[in-house]
Backbone as a ProteinNet text record, in pm:
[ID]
protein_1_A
[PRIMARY]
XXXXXXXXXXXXXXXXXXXXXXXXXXXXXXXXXXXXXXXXXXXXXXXXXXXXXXXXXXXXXXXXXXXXXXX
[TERTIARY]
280.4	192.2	77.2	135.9	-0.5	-135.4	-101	-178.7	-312.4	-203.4	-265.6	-401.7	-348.1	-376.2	-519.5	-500.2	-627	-755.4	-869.1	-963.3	-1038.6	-1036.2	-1108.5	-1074	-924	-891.2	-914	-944	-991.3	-1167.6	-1235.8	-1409.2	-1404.4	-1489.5	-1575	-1685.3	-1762	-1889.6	-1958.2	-2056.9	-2155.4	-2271.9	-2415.5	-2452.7	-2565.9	-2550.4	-2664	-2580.9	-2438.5	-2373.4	-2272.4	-2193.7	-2034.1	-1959.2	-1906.2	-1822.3	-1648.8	-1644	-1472.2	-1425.1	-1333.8	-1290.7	-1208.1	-1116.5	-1017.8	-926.8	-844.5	-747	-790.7	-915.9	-1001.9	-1008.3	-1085.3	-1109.5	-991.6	-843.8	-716.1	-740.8	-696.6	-682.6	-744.1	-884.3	-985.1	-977.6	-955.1	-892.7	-742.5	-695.1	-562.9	-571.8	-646.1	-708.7	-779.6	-875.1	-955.8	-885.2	-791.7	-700.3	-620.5	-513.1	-440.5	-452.2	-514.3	-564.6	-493.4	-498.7	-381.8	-295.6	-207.9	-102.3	-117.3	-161.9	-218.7	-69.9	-55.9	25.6	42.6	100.2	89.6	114.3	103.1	89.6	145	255.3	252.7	313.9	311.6	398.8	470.9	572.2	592.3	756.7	798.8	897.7	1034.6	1124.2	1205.3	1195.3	1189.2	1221.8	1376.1	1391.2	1565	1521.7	1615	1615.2	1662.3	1533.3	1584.4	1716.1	1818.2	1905.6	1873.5	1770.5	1752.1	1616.6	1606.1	1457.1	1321.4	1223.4	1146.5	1088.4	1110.6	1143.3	1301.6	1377.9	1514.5	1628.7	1561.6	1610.6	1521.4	1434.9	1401.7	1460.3	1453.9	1515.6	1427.6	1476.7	1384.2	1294.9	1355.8	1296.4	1286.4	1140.5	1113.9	1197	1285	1361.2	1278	1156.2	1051.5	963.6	967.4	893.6	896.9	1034.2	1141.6	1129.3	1071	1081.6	1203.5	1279.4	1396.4	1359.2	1353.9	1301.4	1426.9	1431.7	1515.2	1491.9	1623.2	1615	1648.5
544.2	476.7	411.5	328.2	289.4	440.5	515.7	602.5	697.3	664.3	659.3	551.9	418.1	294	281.4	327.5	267.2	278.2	172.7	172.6	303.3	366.6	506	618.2	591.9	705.2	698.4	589.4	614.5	635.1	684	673	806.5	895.9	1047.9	964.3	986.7	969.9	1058.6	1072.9	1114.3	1064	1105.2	1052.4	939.2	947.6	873.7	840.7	826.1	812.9	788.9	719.6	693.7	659	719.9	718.6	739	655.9	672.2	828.4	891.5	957.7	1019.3	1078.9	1072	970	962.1	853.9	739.5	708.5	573.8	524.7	652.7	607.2	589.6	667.2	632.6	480.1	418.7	288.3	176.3	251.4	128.3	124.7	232	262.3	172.6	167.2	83.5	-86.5	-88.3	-198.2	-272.1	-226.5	-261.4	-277	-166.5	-158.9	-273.4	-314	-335.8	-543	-504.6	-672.1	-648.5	-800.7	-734.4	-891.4	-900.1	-1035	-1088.5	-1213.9	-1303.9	-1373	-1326.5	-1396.4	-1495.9	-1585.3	-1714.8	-1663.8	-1690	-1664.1	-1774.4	-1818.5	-1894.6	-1879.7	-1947.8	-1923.4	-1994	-2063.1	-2194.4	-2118.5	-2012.8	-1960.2	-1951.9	-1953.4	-2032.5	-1849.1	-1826.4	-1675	-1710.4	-1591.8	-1581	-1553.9	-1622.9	-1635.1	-1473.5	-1439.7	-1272.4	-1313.2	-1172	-1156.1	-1101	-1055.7	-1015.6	-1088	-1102	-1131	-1002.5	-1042.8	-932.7	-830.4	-682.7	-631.4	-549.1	-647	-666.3	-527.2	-465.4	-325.4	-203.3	-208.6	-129.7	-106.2	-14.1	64.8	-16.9	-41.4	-108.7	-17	128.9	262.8	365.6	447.1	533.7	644.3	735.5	811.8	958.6	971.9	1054.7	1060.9	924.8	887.1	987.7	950.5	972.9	1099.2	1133.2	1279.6	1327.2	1409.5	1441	1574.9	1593.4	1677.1	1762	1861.2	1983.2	2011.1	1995.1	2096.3	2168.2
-724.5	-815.3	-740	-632.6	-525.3	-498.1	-467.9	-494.8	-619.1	-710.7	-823.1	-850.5	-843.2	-879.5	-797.9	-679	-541	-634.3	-588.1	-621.8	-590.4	-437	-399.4	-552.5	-559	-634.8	-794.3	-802.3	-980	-966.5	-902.5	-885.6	-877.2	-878.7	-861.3	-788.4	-718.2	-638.1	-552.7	-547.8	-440.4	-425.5	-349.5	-297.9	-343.6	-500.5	-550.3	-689.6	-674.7	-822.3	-812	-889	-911.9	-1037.6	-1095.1	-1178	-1223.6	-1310.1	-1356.2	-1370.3	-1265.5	-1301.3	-1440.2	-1513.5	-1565.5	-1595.2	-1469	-1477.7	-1456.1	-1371.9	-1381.1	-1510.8	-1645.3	-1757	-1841.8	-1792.3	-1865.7	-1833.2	-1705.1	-1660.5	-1739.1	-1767.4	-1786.5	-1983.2	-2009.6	-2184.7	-2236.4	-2109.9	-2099.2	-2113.3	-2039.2	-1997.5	-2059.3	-2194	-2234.9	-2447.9	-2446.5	-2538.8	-2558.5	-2427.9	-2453	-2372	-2255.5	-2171.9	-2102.4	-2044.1	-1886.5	-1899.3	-1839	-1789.4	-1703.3	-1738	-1647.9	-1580.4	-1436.4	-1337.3	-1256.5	-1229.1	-1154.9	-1001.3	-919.4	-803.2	-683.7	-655.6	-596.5	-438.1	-328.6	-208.9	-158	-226.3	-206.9	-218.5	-250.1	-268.2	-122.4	-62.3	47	101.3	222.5	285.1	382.9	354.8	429.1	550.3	629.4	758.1	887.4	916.6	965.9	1054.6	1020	1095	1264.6	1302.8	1418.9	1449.4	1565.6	1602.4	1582.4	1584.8	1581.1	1676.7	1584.6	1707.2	1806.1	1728.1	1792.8	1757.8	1635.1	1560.1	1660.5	1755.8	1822.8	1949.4	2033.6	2166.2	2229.4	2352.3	2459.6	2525.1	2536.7	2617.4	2453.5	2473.3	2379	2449.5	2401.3	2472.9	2500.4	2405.6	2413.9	2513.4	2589.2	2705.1	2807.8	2865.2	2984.3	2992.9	3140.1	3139.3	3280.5	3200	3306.3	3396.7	3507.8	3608.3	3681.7	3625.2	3645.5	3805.9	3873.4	4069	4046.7
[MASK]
+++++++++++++++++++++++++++++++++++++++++++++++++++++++++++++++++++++++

């Protein structure tokens, strides 16, 4: 849906013009039909405390690195 949604992807444009594609004009038919829901936004919300440090779920050595040299 992020894909869908992106601002690039609802426009047609070139070099002297831009317009609502299709699904731009679904969006904006949606939009204009129906309104949108106004959300509160806040950050005041508590985050859980990571179980690992960051970082700490990775290999210390990329094993792709390491090159093993055949005698």
């Amino acid at each position: 849906m992020d894909a869908l949604t992106f601002a690039t992807a609802l426009m047609s444009e070139n070099r002297t013009a831009a317009i609502l594609n299709p699904t731009g004009s679904l969006f904006k038919m949606g939009r204009d039909r129906f309104g949108t829901i106004p959300v509160e936004v806040t950050g005041d919300s508590p985050q859980p405390k990571p179980a690992f440090p960051p970082g700490g779920e990775q290999p210390a050595i990329n094993p792709a690195a390491i090159r093993i040299r055949s005698k």
